[in-house]
N, C-alpha and C positions, 0 to 999 in steps of 0.2 A: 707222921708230922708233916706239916707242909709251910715252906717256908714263904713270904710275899713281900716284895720289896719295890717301891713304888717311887715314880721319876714323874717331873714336869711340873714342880710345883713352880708358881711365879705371882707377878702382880700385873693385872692386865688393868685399861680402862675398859667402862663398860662400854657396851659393843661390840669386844673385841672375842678373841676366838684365844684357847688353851686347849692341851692334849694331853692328859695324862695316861700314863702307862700302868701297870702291873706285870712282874715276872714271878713267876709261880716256880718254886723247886720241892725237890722233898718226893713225898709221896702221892702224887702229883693223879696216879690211877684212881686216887680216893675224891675227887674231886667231882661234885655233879653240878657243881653253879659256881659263879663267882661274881662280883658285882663291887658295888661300889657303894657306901657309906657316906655322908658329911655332917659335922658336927660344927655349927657358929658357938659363939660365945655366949654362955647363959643360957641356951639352947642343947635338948635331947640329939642324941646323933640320930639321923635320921636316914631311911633309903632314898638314893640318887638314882640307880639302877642297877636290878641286876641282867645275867644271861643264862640261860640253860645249857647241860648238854646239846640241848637237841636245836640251840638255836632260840629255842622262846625267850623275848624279852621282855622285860616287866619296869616301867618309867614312873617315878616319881609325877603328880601332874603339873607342880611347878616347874621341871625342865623338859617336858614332854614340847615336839619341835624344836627345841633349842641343841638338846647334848643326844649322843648318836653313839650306845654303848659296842664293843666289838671283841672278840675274840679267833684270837690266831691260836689253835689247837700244837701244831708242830713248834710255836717259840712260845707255847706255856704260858701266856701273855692274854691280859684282857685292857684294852684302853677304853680311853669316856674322852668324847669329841666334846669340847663345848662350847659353843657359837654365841655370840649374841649374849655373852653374860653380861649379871647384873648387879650392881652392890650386892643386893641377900643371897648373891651365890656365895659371898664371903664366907669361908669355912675351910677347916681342916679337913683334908677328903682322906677316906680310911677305904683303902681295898679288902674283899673279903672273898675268902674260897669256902666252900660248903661241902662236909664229908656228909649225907644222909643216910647211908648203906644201914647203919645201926645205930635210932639216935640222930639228933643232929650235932653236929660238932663245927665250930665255927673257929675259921684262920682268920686271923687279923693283921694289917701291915702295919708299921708304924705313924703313921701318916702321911700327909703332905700337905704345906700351908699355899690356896687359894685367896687372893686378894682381887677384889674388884673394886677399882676407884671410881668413882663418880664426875 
């Protein structure tokens, strides 16, 4: 099991810049991607970005230039840099870790409420 618990939620105007975190615990060796979810209102959750073991990153292409996904291996940790947001970034962002060894099996964080004023 792996556990993910997620910081940096806020209300920013647009323009402006937000950081959110993920801390990953558990069992943490099962782990071969982690990424990042958001879900608006009346709207499908959808991918934001994720990161691989190995480094490859994969961008949504509405924040592709804007948000700047990263991963610190030794504090267990993946954050989502995000610049230049926009009202439709508005959404609850959901972290997520990926077992694929057997299966895919998907961790999920509880959320974190993103606001972009206009």
């Amino acid at each position: 099991q792996v556990q993910l618990v997620e910081s940096g939620r806020g209300l920013v105007q647009a323009g402006g810049s937000l950081r959110l975190s993920c801390v990953a615990s558990g069992s943490i060796f099962s782990i071969n991607a982690m990424g990042w979810y958001r879900q608006a209102p009346g709207k499908q959750r959808e991918l934001v970005a994720d990161i691989f073991n190995g480094g490859y990153t994969n961008y949504a292409d509405s924040v592709k230039g804007r948000f700047t996904i990263s991963r610190d291996n030794a504090k267990n940790t993946v954050s989502l840099q995000m610049n230049s947001l926009k009202p439709e970034d508005t959404a609850v962002y959901y972290c997520i870790a990926l077992d694929v060894r057997v299966g895919v099996t998907a961790y999920w964080g509880q959320g974190t409420q993103v606001t972009v004023s206009s």
